[in-house]
Every structure is written in C-alpha cells, then in structure tokens.
C-alpha positions in Angstrom: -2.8 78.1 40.8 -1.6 77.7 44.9 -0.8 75.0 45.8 -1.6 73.3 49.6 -1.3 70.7 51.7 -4.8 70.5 52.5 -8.0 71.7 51.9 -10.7 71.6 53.8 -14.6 72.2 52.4 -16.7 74.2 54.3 -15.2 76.6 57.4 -18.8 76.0 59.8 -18.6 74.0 63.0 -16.1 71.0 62.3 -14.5 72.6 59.2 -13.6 75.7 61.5 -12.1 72.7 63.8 -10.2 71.5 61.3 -8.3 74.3 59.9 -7.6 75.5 63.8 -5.9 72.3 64.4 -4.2 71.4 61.0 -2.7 75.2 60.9 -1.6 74.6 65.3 0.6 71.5 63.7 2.3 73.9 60.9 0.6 72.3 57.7 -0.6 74.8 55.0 -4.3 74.3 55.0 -6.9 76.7 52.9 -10.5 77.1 54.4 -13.3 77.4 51.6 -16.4 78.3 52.8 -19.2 79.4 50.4 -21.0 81.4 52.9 -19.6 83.9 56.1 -17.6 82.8 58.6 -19.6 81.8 61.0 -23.2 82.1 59.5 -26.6 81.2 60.2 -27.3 79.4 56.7 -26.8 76.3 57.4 -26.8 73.8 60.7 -24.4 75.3 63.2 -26.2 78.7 64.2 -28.7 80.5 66.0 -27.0 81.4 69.8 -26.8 78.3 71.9 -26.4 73.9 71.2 -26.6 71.6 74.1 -23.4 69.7 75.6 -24.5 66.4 77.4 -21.8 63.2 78.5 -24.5 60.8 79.8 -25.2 60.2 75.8 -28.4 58.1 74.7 -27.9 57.5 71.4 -24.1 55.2 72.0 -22.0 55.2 74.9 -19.3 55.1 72.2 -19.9 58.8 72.0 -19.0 59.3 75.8 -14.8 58.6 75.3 -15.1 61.2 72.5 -17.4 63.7 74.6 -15.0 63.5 77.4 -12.5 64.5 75.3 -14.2 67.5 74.0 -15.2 68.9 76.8 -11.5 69.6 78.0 -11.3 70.9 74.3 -14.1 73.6 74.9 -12.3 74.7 78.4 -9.3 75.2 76.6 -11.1 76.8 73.5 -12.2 79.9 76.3 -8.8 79.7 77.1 -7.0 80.6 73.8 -10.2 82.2 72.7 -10.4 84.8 75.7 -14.2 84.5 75.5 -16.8 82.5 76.6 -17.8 79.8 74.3 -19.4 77.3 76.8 -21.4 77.6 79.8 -21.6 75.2 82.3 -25.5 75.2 83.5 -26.2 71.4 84.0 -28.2 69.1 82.2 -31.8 67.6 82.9 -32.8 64.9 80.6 -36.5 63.5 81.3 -38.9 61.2 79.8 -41.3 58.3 80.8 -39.5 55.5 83.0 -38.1 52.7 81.0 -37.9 55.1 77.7 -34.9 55.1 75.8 -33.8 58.6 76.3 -33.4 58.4 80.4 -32.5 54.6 80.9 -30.3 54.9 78.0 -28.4 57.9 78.8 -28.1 56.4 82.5 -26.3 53.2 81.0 -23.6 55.6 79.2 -23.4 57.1 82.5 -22.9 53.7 84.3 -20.2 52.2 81.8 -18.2 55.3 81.4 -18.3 56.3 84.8 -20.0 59.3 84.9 -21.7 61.2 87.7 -25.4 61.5 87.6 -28.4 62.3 89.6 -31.8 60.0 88.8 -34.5 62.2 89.8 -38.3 61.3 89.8 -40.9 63.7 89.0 -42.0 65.2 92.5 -37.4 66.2 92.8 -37.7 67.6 89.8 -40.6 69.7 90.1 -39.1 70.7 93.7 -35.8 71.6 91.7 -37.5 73.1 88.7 -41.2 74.0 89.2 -41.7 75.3 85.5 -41.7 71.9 85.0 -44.9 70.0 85.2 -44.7 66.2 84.5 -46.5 63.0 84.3 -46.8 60.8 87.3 -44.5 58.4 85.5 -41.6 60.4 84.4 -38.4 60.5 85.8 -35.1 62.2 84.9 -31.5 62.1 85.0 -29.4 65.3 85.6 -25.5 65.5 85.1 -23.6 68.8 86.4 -21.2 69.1 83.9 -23.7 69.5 81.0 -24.2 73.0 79.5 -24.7 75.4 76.4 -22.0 76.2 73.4 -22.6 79.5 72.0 -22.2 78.0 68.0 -21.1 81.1 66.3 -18.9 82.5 69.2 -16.9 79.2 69.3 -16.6 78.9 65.3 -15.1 82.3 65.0 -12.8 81.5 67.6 -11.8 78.6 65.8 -11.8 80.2 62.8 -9.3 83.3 64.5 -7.5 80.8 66.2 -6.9 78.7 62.1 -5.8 82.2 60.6 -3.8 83.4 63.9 -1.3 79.9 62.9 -1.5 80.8 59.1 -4.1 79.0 57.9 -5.7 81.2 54.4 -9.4 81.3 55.1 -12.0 82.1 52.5 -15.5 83.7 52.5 -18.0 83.6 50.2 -16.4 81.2 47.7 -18.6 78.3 46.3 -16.9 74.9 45.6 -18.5 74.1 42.0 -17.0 69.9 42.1 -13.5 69.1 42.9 -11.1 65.5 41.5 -8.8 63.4 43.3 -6.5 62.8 40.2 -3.0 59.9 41.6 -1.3 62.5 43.1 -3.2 65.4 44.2 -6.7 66.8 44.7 -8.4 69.5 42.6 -11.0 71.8 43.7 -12.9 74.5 41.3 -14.5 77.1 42.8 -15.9 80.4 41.6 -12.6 82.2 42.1 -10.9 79.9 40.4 -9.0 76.2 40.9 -6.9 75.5 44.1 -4.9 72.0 44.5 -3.6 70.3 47.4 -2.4 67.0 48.9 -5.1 66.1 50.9 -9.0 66.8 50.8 -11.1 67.2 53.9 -15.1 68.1 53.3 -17.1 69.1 56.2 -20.2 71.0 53.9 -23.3 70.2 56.2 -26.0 70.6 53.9 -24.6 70.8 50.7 -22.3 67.4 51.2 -25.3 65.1 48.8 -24.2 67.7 46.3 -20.7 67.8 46.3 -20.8 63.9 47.0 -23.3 61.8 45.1 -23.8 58.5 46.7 -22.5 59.1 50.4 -26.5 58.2 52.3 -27.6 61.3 53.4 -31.0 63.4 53.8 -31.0 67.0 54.6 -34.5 68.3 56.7 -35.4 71.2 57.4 -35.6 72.6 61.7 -37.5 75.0 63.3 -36.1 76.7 66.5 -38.5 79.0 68.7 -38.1 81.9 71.5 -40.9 83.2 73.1 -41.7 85.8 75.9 -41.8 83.7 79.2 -44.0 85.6 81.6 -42.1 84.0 84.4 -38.1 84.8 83.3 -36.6 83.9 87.1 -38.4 80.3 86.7 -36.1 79.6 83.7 -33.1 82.0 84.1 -29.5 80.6 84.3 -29.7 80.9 88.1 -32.8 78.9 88.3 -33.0 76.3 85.7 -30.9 74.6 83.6 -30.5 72.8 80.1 -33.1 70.4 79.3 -34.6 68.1 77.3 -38.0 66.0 77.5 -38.5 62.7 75.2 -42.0 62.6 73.6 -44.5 59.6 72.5 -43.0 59.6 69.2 -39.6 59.2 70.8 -38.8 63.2 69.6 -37.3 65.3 72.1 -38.3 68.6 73.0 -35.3 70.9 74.0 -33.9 74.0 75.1 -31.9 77.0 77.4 -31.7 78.4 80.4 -32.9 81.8 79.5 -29.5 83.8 78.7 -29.3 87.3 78.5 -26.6 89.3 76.3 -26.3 86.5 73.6 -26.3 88.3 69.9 -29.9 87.2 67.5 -33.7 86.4 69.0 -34.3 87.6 72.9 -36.5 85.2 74.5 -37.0 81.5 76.2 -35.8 79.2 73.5 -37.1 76.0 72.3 -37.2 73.5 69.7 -38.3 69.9 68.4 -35.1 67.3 68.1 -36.4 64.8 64.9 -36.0 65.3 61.4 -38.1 67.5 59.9 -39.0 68.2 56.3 -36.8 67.0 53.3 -35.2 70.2 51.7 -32.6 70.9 49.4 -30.4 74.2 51.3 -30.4 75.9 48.0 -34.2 76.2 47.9 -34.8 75.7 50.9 -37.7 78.5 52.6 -35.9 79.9 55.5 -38.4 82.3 56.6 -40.5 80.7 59.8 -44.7 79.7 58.0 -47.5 79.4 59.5 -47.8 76.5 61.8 -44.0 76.4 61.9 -44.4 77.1 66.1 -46.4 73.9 66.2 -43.6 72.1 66.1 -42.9 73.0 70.0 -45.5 75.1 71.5 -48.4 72.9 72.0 -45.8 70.6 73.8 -44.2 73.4 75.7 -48.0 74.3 77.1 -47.9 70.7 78.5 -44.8 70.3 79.9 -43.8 73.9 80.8 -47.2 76.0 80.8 -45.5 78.6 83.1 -43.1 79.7 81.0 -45.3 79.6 78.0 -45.4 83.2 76.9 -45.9 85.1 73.1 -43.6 83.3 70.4 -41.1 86.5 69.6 -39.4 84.8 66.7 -38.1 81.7 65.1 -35.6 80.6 62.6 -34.9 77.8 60.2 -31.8 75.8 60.0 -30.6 72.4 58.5 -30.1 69.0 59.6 -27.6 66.8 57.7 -29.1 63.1 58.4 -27.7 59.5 58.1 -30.4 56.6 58.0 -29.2 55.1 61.5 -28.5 59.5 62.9 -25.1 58.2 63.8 -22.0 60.7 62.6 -20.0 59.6 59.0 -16.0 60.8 59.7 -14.5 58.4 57.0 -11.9 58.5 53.9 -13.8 58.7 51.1 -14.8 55.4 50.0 -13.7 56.1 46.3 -11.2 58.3 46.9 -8.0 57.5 49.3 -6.6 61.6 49.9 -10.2 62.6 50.8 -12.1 62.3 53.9 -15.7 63.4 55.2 -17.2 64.3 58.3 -20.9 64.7 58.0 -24.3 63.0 58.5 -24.6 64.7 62.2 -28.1 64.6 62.7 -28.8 67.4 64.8 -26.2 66.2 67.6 -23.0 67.4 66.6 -21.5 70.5 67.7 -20.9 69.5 71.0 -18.0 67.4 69.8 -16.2 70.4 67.7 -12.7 70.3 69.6 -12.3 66.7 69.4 -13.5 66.5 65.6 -11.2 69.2 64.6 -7.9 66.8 66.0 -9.9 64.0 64.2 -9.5 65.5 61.2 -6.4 66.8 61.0 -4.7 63.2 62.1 -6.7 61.3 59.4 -5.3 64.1 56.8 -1.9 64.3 58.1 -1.6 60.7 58.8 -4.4 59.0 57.2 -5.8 57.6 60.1 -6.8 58.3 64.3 -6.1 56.7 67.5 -9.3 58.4 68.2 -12.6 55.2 68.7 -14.7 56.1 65.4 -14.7 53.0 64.3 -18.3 53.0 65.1 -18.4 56.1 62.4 -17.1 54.5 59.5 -19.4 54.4 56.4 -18.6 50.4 55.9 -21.7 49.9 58.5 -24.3 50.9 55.4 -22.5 47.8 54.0 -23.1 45.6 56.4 -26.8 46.5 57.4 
C-alpha cells in the first residue's frame, strides 16, 4: 500500500490545479481521476469557458479573479501553448438588471476598467447584435476565453513534470479519515496519505453525503452562422445577454482550429435538469436546442444559422451558486472544493495555490471566507 502526503480526488479543472501546485512545492501528491485526463464527462469540457473581472454574482470574486488571471498568463508560459485568449468581454441586459449594474459595481469597488455602452454603441460595435431599446451593456478589455481541456492537460503535464503520480481511469469506491491518516479504496486497490483534497465535480454528493449540492444537467450548442466575419475573433467578442428569468445566454467569438464541434457556439447559463452523472443521458434530445436558439433568433438573428451539434455536460450546484472550498466539516485532514455552479474554471490557477496551502498548511491567506460551508448554518 503507497503511502502519500496527499491525495487529491478527481484530476479535472481544480483537481488538475491542485496537483500542479502541491507537486511545484515538492510534496508527494497522487492524482485519482476515474475518467481521462482531461475529459469531456463531466463539467470542465467542450473547447472554450468565459473569463470575466467585472463579476455580478460578488465582488468578493474580483480579488481572487485578479489573481488568476496573472495565473493563466503564466500557465501559456510554462505551458508553451495557448490556454487563454484575450478577446474582450460584453455583458448586456435590461438597464437596472442585476447582471449589468451589478457587474459595474464590482468594477467600481475593485477598480476595474470598463466601458458602459447603451444599445445604439453596441450595435455600432457589434451589429450581429440586435437589442431592446432599453438594454445597455458593460464591456471590459481584459475578458476572454480558456480553452478547458488545453489548460487541464497543461496542468496536469505541468503536476507530473514536478513528480506528482497521476492516475487515469481509476474510480474512488469511499475513502476514511481514521486519527492519523486518510484512506482511499479504489478499484486498483487502497492508497493512504496525510492529507485529503476532493475536487469530483459531479460525483462529490456521492462520495460526500450531506455536503448541499444538486448536480443538473447543461446543454451547449454550435451552429452554422451564415455570417462568420460578424462573429469571428476579429469582429466580435465574448458575450453574454441576461434574460427575463434572470438566465444568461452566452457564448464565443467564433474560433477556428479548436479540437471538437466547428461552429458559432452558444449556451443557456441556469441550472438545468437534476441528474445523477452516472445515468445521466449525454446524447443531445429533441428539444435540447431550445434551450438557446429561440433566444439566439432574437438577440442575434444574423448569426442564426443550422445547429451542427451539441453536447451535454454537468453542473455541480450549491443552493446560493456560490463556490464551497472548505475543510471537511466532519473531517479535519480533508478539504473540498466544489459546488461551482457553472462559473468556475475561470479561477483554476488561483484555486490550485488555494488548495495546496489549506493541505499543506491547513488554511489560506487567500479571501474565501465568503466560501466556507458554515454560511448553510447561518441561513
């Protein structure tokens, strides 16, 4: 049975993060992941993820975002590819929504730069775009798109390259925090180690019972613009539009050479269906496009073209959508980052050092306080 410092559940976007930064500071770390590293199974797939600053749902976010951004420059770095594009960022929705004014106040309080456009600027900037007299937007220049499984195979490279042991297609079965160690049993057998550090998306409800979490179900579209300059990476930028139902519609500059679906994509940002990942139906159904399209026709009819293909991944969800990166609260050598409710990649670099400090020292100098799973308690 080996033996290692710590082990961390689940090698996709932050466990990949993790290992990368525990094996830079020399501890012996083992990477479990039940699936390929990177894969398209579960919530971190599927070519391109937004990165925004000006952040609507807590300007808390914005100190941490900061942060990673300087972490995905210097991931391209080490990397020696590209994991991050810079294109902009256009965030629109009806004056006095949540989404713009919100986003603006981040802006505002963590002194970010930002442009506060009303509709007849952005449909001068942008004329796929067609609005409503009453929408407005706010556009920030360093926003862009992370290529997901790019930038967790460069973290993952990056773990092994500073010794970390990495494992594919292993299933965790449960795993024990007995006084002075933690045990895992997989399906190739039992590994121990000082320190536990689960980062399992999806599967987390499973593997612990109790933590509040929902997993739904996501639809992501590309179609066949008829009008590819109007949305290419010279012309337009990425972009997101908040709905009646406070939902946001989302997506890409078109970007040619990515690996997976060619095409304009798109996608619907609310939780979708309950599912469990294990039975989960990951082939698109019939109606699945009506989770974007009929909105796409309204705000972008120009670029509204044949739907080429669409894929299914996973949201992991807590009830308030805010992140959980926490020590277990039953178990003092085990700690969690999960509940990321469709928003998370973007913060990979800084989540990875998170990590790695509250299992080498237990705790962070990093602001999550905000993240800690005592607020169920209190609400």
């Amino acid at each position: 049975m080996t033996h290692y410092e710590v082990i961390v559940i689940g090698v996709g976007c932050m466990g990949s993060a993790a290992c990368a930064s525990l094996a830079r500071r020399g501890v012996r770390v083992l990477g479990l992941e039940q699936h390929t590293i990177p894969t398209d199974l579960g919530s971190s797939g599927h070519q391109s993820r937004i990165f925004r600053l000006a952040y609507y749902e807590h300007p808390d976010y914005v100190p941490l975002l900061k942060q990673a951004y300087s972490g995905w420059q210097q991931l391209q770095i080490e990397a020696d590819m590209p994991v991050f594009a810079e294109t902009g960022g256009l965030y629109i929705g009806q004056a006095g929504g949540e989404f713009v004014e919100h986003s603006q106040a981040s802006a505002i309080r963590h002194g970010l730069q930002y442009e506060r456009l009303d509709k007849h600027e952005i449909e001068s900037r942008y004329p796929v775009l067609e609005l409503p007299d009453d929408f407005v937007g706010l556009y920030e220049q360093p926003a862009g798109m992370i290529f997901p499984e790019r930038a967790i195979q460069a973290q993952a490279d990056l773990a092994r390259r500073h010794g970390a042991h990495l494992l594919e297609g292993v299933r965790v079965h449960s795993w024990e925090q007995t006084p002075s160690q933690c045990h895992v049993e997989t399906d190739s057998g039992r590994f121990t180690s000082d320190r536990l550090v689960i980062c399992s998306g999806g599967w987390t409800p499973e593997l612990c019972p109790g933590i509040p979490l929902s997993v739904s179900r996501q639809i992501l579209g590309w179609m066949q613009t008829p009008e590819p300059d109007l949305v290419s990476m010279e012309h337009f930028t990425t972009w997101a539009i908040e709905l009646e139902d406070q939902s946001l519609l989302y997506g890409f500059p078109l970007c040619d050479g990515l690996d997976g679906p060619a095409g304009f994509k798109m996608a619907r940002h609310l939780p979708g269906a309950s599912c469990d990942p294990r039975t989960l139906v990951r082939e698109a159904q019939p109606g699945d496009e009506d989770e974007f399209l009929s909105y796409a026709r309204r705000f972008l009819p120009r670029a509204v073209g044949p739907v080429t293909d669409m894929k299914v991944c996973l949201y992991t969800n807590t009830p308030d959508k805010h992140f959980i990166i926490d020590r277990h609260p039953r178990h003092d050598r085990v700690f969690l980052a999960t509940g990321f409710s469709g928003h998370g990649f973007k913060f990979q670099p800084i989540i990875g050092e998170i990590l790695a400090d509250l299992a080498v020292h237990g705790s962070t100098d990093q602001p999550i306080g905000f993240l800690g799973l005592d607020r169920f308690e209190r609400s």
